[in-house]
Phi, psi and omega in degrees: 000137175313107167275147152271167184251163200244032147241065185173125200259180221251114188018310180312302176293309180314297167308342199268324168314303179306313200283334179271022170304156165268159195289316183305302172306304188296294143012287168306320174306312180294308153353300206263319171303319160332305220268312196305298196302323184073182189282098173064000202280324184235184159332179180269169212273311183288322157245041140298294169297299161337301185274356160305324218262351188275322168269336142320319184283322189262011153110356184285318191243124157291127179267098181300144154337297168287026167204149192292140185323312201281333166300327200292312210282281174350302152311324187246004142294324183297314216257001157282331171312303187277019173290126162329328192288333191277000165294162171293206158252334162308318182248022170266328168291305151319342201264351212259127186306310180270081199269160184233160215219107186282137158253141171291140183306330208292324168276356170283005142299342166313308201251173195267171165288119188268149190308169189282133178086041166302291188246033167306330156298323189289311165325305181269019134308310209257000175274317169331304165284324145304228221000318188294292189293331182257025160257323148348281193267030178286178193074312201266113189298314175309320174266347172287282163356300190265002155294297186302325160331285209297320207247355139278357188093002208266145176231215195030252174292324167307302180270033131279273304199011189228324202262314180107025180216175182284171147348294171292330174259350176279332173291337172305301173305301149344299169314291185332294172345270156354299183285303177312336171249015156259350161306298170319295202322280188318004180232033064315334174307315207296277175336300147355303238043036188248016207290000000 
């Protein structure tokens, strides 16, 4: 039989904590999601915390004992940075072996043509993955709302105000977004054999 363990107290405890924080401790949590998040480097600040308080509630990051709530939280924002899903799109693009390059009107002449059917995989790869993300999310108004956003271009306030929510349920969404489309990503690598 499964002893628990009793240097680490239990999901339970860990929500009850987040819920009895003081305003100042909530402040300070944002404050440290900010500093984490950076200029653009990562996510927003808000779903920083947010996917903190999602793995902490559901038993995945353990609340040790030997460390204080609001430090504890801290920790498992830093140690949410080398997660993937927290890159921008910029720097998921930088991060890309085969990196890709905006050219200016003014150089396009400069540069070739890629041959015909260059990136015909890549297309139907990346048609395959819609196609895939919107029978996923069917039903789901919000999330169905933010795909066609997304597949219209739209990004910040514009693609709020498209979608029909605040700040906060669109970094929420995002997230979901995010986790569906690494997921897809990890079941083709798998197909690859590059898993």
């Amino acid at each position: 039989m499964d002893q628990p363990d009793d240097s680490f107290y239990s999901a339970d405890d860990a929500v009850g904590a987040f819920e009895s924080l003081s305003d100042l401790e909530r402040r300070n949590l944002t404050r440290a999601a900010k500093a984490l998040a950076g200029e653009g480097r990562f996510a927003s600040p808000h779903e920083l915390l947010n996917e903190a308080y999602v793995r902490i509630a559901e038993g995945r990051r353990p609340w040790p004992k030997s460390h204080a709530f609001a430090s504890f939280v801290t920790g498992v924002m830093k140690s949410l940075l080398t997660d993937r899903m927290f890159l921008t799109d910029e720097r998921k693009v930088k991060a890309l072996k085969n990196k890709f390059a905006v050219v200016g009107i003014e150089d396009m002449d400069t540069v070739a043509a890629p041959p015909d059917g260059a990136f015909a995989g890549e297309k139907a790869l990346l048609e395959d993955a819609m196609s895939k993300l919107a029978a996923h999310f069917a039903g789901d108004e919000e999330m169905e709302l933010l795909l066609m956003g997304l597949n219209d271009c739209l990004i910040g306030q514009a693609l709020q105000e498209a979608v029909g929510v605040d700040t906060k349920r669109l970094a929420a969404l995002r997230t979901r977004l995010n986790r569906q489309i690494d997921k897809l990503a990890s079941e083709y690598l798998a197909k690859e054999g590059r898993s």
